[in-house]
C-alpha positions, 0 to 999 in steps of 0.5 A: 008671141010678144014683140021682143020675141018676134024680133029675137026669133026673126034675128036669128032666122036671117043669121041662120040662113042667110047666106053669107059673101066673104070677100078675101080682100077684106080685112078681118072683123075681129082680133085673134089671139092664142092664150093660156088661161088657169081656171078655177076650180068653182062650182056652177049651175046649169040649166037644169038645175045641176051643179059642175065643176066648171074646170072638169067640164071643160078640161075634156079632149073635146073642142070647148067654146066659150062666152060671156052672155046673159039672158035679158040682153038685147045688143051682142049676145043674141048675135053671140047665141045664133052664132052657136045655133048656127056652128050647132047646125052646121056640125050636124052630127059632129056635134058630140065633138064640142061643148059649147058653154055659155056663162051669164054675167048677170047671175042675180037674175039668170037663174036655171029657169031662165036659162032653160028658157033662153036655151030653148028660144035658140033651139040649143041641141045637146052639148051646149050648157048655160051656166050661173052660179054666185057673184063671186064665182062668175067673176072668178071664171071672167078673170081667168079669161081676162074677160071681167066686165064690171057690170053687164053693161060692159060686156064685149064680144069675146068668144074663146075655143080650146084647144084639146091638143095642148089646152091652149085658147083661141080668143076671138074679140067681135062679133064673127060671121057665121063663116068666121065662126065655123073657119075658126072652130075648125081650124082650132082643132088642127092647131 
């Protein structure tokens, strides 16, 4: 195992399984709001090669979450994926009752190989889909979600869960606890 990796693996151990203290008296540590977003009807690619219409895949009665990642990055992202291999983990076998999807920003290099391979380096169950596609597509999808970030460098950590009851979205701007992450889900699926 390379150092990169190492590092990567031990990160997401101490997100995992770390326990977490949540003081009621502190302040939230990232901004919420409910929005409704048109999507275009583009055609991606998963991870194993196939493609999706990417509005059908996430206009389901399921909770659907979201977020704007790519595979070579070192600063928000790995933090963003433990945070679906922890909801994943946490779910157990409710994990049929969402789809978790993941969109590269850097679809020049984030081809199904590579994302095939940073799904396995976070152990991603079934229901969890990382999706690429053209330039001019991901930017399409980033526009919907008035997330476009003009270059990966530029990405923030944004995650957004829909909402099966009226196909409404939560967006969550930070980077949530595990905890955070979990409270929000659930509480999206009462909403």
């Amino acid at each position: 195992m390379n150092f990169v990796a190492g590092v990567l693996s031990l990160v997401i151990f101490l997100l995992v399984s770390a326990p977490v203290t949540v003081f009621s008296s502190d302040p939230p540590r990232y901004e919420r709001s409910i929005e409704s977003y048109e999507m275009p009807d583009v055609v991606l690619i998963n991870q194993d090669g196939e493609r999706v219409r990417f509005k059908k895949l996430i206009e389901t009665d399921k909770r659907v979450v979201v977020d704007f990642i790519y595979g070579t990055c070192t600063t928000i992202c790995p933090i963003m994926s433990a945070g679906y291999t922890n909801l994943q983990r946490k779910l157990g076998t409710e994990t049929e009752a969402v789809r978790l999807v993941s969109i590269t920003i850097d679809p020049e290099h984030d081809s199904p190989d590579v994302l095939k391979e940073y799904l396995g380096k976070y152990r991603a169950k079934p229901g969890w889909d990382f999706l690429t596609g053209s330039r001019r597509d991901i930017e399409r999808v980033m526009t919907a979600f008035d997330a476009y970030f003009r270059d990966k460098m530029d990405h923030q950590p944004l995650a957004f869960i829909r909402m099966p009851s009226d196909g409404k979205w939560v967006r969550l701007y930070g980077l949530l606890s595990g905890v955070d992450f979990l409270k929000e889900y659930q509480k999206a699926g009462n909403e």
